[in-house]
VOBA-1610 file (N, C-alpha, C; in pm, whole numbers, padded with zeros to 5 digits, always signed):
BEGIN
Unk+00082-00118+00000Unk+00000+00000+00000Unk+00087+00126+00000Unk+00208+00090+00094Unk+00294+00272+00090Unk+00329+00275-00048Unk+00388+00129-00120Unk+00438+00173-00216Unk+00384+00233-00307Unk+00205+00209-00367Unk+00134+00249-00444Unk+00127+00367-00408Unk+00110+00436-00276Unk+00091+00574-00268Unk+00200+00643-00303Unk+00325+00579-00282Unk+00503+00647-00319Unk+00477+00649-00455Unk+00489+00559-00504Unk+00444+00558-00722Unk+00330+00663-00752Unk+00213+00659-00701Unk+00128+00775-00731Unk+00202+00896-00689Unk+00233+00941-00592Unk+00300+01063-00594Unk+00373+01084-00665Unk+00480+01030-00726Unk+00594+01021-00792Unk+00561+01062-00930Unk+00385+01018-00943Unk+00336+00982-01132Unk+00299+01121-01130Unk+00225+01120-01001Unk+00110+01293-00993Unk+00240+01406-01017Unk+00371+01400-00979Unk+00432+01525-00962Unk+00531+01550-01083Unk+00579+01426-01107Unk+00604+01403-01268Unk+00532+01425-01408Unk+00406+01445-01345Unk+00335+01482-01466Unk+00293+01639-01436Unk+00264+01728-01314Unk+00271+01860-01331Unk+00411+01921-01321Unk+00487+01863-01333Unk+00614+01907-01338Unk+00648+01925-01527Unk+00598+01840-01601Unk+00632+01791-01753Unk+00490+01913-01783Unk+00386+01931-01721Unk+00263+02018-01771Unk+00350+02185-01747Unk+00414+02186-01646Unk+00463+02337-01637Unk+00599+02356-01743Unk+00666+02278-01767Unk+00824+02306-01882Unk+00714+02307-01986Unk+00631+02223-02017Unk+00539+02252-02181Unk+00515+02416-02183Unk+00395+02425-02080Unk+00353+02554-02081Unk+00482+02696-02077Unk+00570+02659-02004Unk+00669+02742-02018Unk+00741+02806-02123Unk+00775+02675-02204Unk+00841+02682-02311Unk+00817+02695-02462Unk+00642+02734-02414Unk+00610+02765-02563Unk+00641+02950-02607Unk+00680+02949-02734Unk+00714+03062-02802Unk+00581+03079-02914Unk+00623+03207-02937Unk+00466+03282-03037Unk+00594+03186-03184Unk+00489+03199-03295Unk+00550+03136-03402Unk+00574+03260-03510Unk+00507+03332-03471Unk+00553+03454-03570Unk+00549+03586-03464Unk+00648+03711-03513Unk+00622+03825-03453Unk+00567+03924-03570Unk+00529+04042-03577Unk+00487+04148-03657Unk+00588+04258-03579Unk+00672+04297-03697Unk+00782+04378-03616Unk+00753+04505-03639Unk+00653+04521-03713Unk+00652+04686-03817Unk+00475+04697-03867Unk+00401+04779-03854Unk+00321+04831-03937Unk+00303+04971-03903Unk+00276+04985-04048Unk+00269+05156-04112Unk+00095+05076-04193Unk+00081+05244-04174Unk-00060+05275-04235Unk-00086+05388-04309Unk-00217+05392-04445Unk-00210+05505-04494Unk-00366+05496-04526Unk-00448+05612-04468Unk-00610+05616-04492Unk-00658+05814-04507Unk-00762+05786-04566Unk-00764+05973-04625Unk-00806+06005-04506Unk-00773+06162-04505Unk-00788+06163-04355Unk-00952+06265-04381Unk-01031+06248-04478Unk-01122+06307-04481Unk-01216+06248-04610Unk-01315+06186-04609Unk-01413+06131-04684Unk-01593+06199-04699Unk-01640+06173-04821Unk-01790+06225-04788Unk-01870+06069-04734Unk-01958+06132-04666Unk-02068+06047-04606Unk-02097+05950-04757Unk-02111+05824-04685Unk-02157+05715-04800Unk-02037+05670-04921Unk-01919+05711-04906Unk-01829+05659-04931Unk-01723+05565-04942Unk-01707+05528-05015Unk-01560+05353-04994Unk-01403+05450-04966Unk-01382+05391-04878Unk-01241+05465-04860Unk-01173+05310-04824Unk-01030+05324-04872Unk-00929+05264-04849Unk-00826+05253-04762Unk-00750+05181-04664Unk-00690+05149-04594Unk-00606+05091-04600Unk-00446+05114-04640Unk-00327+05015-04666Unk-00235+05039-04562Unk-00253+04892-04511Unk-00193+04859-04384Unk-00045+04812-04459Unk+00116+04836-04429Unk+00212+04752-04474Unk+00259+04650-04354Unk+00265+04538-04328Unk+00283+04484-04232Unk+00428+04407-04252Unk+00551+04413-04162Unk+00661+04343-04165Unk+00672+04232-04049Unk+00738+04146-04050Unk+00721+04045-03938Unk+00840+03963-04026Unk+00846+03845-03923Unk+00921+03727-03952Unk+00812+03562-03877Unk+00846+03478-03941Unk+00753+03342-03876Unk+00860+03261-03897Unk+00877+03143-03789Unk+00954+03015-03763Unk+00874+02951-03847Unk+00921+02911-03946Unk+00815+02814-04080Unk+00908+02741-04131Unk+00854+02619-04162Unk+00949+02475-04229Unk+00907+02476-04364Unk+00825+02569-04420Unk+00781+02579-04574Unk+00675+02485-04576Unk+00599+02437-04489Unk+00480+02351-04477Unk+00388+02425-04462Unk+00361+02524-04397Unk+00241+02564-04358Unk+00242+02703-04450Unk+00121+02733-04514Unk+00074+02886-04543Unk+00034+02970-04474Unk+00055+03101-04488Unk+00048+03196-04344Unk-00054+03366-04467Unk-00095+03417-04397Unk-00142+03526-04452Unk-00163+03618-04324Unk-00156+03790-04366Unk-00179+03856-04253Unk-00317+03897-04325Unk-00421+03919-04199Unk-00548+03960-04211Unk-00560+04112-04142Unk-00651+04176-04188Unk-00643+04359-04129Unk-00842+04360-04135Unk-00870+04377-04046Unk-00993+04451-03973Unk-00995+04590-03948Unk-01091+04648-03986Unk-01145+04763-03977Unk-01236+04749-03877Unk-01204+04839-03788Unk-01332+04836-03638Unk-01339+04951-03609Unk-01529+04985-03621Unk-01604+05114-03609Unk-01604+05133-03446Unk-01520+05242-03387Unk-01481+05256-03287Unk-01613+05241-03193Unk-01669+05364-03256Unk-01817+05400-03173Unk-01894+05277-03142Unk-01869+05187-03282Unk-01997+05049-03220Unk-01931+04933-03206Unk-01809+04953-03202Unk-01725+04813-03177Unk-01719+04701-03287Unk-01740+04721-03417Unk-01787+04640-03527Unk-01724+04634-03594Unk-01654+04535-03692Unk-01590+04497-03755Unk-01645+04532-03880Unk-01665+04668-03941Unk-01698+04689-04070Unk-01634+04691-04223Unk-01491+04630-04172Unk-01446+04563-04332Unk-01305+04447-04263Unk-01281+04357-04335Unk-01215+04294-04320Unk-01134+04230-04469Unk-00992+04221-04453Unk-00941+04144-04559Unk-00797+04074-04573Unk-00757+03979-04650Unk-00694+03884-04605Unk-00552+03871-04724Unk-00466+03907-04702Unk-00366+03862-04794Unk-00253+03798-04763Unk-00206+03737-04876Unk-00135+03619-04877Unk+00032+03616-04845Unk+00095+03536-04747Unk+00244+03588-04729Unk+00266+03467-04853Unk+00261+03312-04799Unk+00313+03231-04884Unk+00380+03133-04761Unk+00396+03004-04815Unk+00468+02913-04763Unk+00623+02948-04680Unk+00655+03071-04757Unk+00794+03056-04683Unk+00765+03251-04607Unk+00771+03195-04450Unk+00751+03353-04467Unk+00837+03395-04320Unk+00976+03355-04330Unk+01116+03393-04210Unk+01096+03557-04189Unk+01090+03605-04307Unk+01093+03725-04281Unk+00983+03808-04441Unk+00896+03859-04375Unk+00820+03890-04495Unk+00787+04074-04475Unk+00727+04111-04575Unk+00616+04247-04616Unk+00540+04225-04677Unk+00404+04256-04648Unk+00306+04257-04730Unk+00234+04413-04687Unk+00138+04422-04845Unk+00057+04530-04802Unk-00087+04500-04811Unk-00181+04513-04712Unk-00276+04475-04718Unk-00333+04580-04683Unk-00485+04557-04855Unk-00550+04650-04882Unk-00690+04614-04781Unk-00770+04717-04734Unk-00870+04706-04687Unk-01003+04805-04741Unk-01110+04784-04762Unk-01210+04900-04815Unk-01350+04892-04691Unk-01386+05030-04689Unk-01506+04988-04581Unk-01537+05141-04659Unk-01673+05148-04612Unk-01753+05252-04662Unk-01795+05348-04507Unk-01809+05462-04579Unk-01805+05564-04441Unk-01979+05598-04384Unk-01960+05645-04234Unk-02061+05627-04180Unk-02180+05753-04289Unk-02281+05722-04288Unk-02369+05865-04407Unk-02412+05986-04336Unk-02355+06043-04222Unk-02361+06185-04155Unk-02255+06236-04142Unk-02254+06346-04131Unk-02126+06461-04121Unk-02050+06377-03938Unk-01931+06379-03952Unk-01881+06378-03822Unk-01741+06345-03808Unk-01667+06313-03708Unk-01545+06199-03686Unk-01603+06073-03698Unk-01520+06026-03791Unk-01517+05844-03742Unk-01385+05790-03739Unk-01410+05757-03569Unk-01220+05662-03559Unk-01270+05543-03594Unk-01135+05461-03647Unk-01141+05315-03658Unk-00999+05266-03615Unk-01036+05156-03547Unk-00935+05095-03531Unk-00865+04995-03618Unk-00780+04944-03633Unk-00678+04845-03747Unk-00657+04769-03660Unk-00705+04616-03680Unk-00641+04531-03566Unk-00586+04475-03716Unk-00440+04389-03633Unk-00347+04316-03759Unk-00358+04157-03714Unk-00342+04094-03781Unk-00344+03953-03747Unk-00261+03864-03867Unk-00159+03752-03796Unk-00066+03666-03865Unk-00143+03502-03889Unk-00219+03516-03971Unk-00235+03362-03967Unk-00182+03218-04031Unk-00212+03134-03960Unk-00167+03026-04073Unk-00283+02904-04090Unk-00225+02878-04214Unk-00313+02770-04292Unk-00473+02788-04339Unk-00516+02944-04329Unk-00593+02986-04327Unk-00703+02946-04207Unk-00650+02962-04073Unk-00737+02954-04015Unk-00768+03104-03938Unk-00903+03115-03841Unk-00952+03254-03786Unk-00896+03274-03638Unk-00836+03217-03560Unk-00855+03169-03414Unk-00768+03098-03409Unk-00809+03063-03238Unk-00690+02970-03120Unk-00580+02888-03221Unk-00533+02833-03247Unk-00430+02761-03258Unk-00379+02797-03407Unk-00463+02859-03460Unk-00426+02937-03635Unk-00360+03049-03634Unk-00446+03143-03508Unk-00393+03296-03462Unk-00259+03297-03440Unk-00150+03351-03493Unk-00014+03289-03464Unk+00038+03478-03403Unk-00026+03568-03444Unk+00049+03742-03373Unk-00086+03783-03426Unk-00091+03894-03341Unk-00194+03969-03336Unk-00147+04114-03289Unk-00182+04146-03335Unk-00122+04368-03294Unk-00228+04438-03303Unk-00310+04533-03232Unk-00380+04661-03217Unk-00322+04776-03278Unk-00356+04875-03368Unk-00273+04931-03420Unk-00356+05094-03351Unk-00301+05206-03327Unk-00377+05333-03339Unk-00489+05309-03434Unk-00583+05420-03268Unk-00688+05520-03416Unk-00675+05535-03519Unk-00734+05523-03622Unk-00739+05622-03746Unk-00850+05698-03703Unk-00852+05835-03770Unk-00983+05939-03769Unk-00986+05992-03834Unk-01092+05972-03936Unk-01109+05999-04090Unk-01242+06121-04064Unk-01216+06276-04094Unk-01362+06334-04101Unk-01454+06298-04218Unk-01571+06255-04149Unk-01691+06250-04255Unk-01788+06394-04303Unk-01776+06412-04442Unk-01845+06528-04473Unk-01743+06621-04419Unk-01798+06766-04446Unk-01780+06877-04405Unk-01751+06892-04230Unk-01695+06914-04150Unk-01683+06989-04023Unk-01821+07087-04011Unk-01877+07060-03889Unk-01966+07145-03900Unk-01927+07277-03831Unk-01894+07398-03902Unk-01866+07532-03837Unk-01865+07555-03698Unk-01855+07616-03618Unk-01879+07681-03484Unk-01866+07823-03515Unk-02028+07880-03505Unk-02038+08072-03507Unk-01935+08114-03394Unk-01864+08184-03496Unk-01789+08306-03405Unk-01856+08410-03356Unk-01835+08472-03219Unk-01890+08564-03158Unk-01768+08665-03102Unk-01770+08736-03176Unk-01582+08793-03064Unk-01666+08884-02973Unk-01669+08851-02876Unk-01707+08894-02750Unk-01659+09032-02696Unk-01528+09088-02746Unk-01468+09207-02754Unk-01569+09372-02833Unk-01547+09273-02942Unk-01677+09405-03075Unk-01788+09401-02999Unk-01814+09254-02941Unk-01958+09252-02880Unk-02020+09352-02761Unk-01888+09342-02702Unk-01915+09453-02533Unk-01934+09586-02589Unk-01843+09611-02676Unk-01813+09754-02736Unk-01950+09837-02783Unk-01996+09758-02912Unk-02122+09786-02957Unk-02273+09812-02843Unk-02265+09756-02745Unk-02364+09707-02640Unk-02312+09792-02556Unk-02245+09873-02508Unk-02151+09970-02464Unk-02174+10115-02522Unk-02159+10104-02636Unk-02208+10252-02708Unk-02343+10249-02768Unk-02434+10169-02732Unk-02586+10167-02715Unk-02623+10185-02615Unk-02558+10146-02522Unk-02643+10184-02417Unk-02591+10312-02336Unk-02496+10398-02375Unk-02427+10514-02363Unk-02516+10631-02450Unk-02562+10567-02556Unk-02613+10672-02632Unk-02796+10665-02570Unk-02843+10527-02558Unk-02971+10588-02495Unk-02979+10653-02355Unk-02882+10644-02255Unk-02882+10722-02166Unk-02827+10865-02215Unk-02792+10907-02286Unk-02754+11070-02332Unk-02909+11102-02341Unk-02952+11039-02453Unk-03103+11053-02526Unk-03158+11042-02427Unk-03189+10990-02279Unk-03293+11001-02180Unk-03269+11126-02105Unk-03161+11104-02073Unk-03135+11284-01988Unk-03114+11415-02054Unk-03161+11388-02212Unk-03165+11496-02279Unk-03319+11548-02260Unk-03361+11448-02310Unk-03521+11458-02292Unk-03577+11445-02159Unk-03558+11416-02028Unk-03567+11420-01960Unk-03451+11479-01867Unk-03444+11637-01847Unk-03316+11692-01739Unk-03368+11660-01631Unk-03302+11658-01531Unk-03350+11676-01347Unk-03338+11776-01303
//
């Protein structure tokens, strides 16, 4: 009986011991070392505007697997993924660039719209857990939609002035017409 409990301990601690060096020792399979971006920084309402993300990276690849970086467009305000698109690195991709084009159409009222660029390294064309190989958040973009809407100027200076020599001149005009 001790011995079975000595062997079970021995199996139980040997095996979270072999579960923690796994978990330890895993590495990402690709990094994204670089992206640059280029989007207009002003569109009309109801418009396709374009988004070219250049993405640089390197991936640990044996020339077996296919890899592509994917670029999302996300409507800040509603959290939505309103364009998405996918281009191709290729089987061998140690060290790559690609430029990936993206198109989404703009919100149809005058305003700001930020979007965010999320970047993503995949392989074998998959979306997720074990395909997802780098992933990067990139800055805002903030593209104005339509026109800016004005803000009336009031210079408050001319303003006192004018309102100042009106009301200077109807008090002359009252104690003219009325002396004490």
């Amino acid at each position: 009986m001790k011995n079975v409990v000595w062997f079970a301990s021995i199996l139980l601690t040997g095996l979270l011991f072999g579960l923690m060096i796994s978990s330890s020792v895993a590495a990402a399979r690709c990094q994204i070392s670089n992206v640059s971006y280029q989007y207009p920084s002003q569109a009309s309402p109801d418009s396709e505007i374009q988004v070219d993300a250049t993405v640089a990276g390197s991936c640990v690849t044996t020339g077996v697997d296919y890899y592509s970086v994917r670029v999302d467009l996300v409507d800040m305000n509603s959290n939505y993924i309103v364009s998405s698109s996918s281009t191709p690195i290729g089987y061998t991709a140690t060290n790559f660039t690609v430029v990936a084009i993206t198109s989404a159409t703009t919100p149809s009222s005058n305003g700001t719209w930020p979007l965010g660029i999320h970047v993503y390294v995949i392989r074998a064309g998959g979306t997720n857990g074990a395909y997802l190989l780098d992933y990067q958040t990139i800055g805002n973009a903030t593209i104005q939609v339509g026109s800016a809407t004005p803000v009336p100027e009031f210079n408050l200076g001319s303003g006192i002035i004018v309102f100042a020599a009106l009301s200077a001149g109807i008090m002359i005009l009252r104690t003219r017409r009325h002396p004490s």
